[in-house]
C-alpha positions in Angstrom: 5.0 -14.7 2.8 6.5 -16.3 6.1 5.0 -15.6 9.6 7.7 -13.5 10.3 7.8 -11.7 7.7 4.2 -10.9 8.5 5.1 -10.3 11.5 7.4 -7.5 11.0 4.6 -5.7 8.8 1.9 -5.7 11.0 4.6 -4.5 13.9 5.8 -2.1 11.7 2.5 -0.8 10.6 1.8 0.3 14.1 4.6 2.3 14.4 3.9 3.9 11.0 0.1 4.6 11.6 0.7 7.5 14.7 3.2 8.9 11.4 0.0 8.9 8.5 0.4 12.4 7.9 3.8 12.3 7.4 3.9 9.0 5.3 1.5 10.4 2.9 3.5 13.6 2.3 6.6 11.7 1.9 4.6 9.0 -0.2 3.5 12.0 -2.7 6.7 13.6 -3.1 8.7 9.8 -3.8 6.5 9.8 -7.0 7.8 12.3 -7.9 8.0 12.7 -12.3 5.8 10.1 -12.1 2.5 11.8 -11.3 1.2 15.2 -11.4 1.4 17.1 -7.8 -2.0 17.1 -7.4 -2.6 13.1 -8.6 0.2 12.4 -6.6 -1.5 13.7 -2.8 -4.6 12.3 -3.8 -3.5 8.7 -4.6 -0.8 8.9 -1.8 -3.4 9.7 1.1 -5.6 7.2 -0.8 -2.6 4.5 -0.5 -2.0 4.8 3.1 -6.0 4.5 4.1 -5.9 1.5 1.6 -2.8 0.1 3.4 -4.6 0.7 7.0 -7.4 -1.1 5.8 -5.7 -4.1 4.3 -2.6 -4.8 6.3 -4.3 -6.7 8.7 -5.9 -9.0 6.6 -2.7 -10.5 5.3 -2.9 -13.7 7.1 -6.5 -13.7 5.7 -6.4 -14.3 2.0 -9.7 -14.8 1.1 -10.8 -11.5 3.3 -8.3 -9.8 2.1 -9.4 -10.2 -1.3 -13.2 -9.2 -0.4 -12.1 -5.9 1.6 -10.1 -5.3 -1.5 -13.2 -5.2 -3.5 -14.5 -2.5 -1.3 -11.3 -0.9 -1.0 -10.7 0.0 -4.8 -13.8 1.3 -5.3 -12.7 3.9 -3.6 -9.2 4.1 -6.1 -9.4 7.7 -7.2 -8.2 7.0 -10.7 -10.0 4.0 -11.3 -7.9 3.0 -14.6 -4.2 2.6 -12.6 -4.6 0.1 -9.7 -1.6 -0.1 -7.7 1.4 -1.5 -9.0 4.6 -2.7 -7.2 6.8 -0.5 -9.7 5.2 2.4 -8.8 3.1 2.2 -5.7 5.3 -0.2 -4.1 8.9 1.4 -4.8 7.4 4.9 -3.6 6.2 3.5 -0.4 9.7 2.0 0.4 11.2 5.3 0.0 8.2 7.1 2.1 8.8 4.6 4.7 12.0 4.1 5.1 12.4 8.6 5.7 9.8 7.8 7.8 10.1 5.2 10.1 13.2 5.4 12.3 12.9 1.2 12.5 13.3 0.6 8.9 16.2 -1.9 7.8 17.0 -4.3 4.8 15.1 -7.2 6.5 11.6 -4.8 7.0 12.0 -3.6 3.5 12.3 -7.3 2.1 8.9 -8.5 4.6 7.1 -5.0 3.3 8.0 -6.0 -0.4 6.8 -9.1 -0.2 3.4 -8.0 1.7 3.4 -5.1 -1.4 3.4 -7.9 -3.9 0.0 -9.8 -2.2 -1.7 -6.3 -1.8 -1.3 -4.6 -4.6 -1.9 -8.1 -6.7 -5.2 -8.3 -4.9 -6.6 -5.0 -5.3 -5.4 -4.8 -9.3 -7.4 -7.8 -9.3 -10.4 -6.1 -7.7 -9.9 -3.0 -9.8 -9.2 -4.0 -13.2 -11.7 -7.3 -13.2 -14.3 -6.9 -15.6 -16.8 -7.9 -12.7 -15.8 -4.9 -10.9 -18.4 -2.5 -11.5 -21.1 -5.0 -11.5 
């Protein structure tokens, strides 16, 4: 990821936070077939807290990686760790109904950020270590 790429999440992060409540509900319904309602509002609000907690750290690889450790402890269905096809793609189409801002250029920074965070808490999820 660039520094302005980074940039541009971070910035765009802090226009989406005052908007949580909003960016989970949309967040939910953009998973639409893909998860049962009530799966669906649980791991949404649970991707948004995750997303607070971890944007920041971007620039920070190696504390990214050991807040993600923390972070998906908390995954509420411990067995599906975020994934870019899923996750990711829902949280374009959350964010982009959302955010008034959103263009091709935020999406693009956004997709690559999606790529290092959901990477790094798969990682922290799914390693055999994790529980340990």
């Amino acid at each position: 990821m660039c520094p302005e790429d980074l940039a541009a999440v971070v910035d765009s992060w802090a226009g989406l936070r005052p908007r949580r409540e909003a960016l989970a509900e949309r967040l939910a319904a953009a998973y639409g077939a893909g998860l049962a309602p009530d799966t669906a509002q649980h791991r949404a609000r649970w991707l948004v807290d995750a997303v607070a907690e971890l944007v920041g750290l971007l620039t920070a690889p190696s504390q990214l990686a050991a807040r993600a450790r923390d972070v998906a402890k908390t995954l509420p269905q411990p067995s599906s760790a975020p994934t870019f096809v899923l996750d990711g793609n829902a949280w374009m189409v959350a964010a982009r109904e959302v955010s008034a801002s959103w263009s091709d250029c935020l999406e693009h920074a956004w997709r690559q950020a999606w790529l290092l965070l959901s990477e790094a808490l798969a990682n922290e999820s799914l390693s055999p270590f994790a529980g340990a």
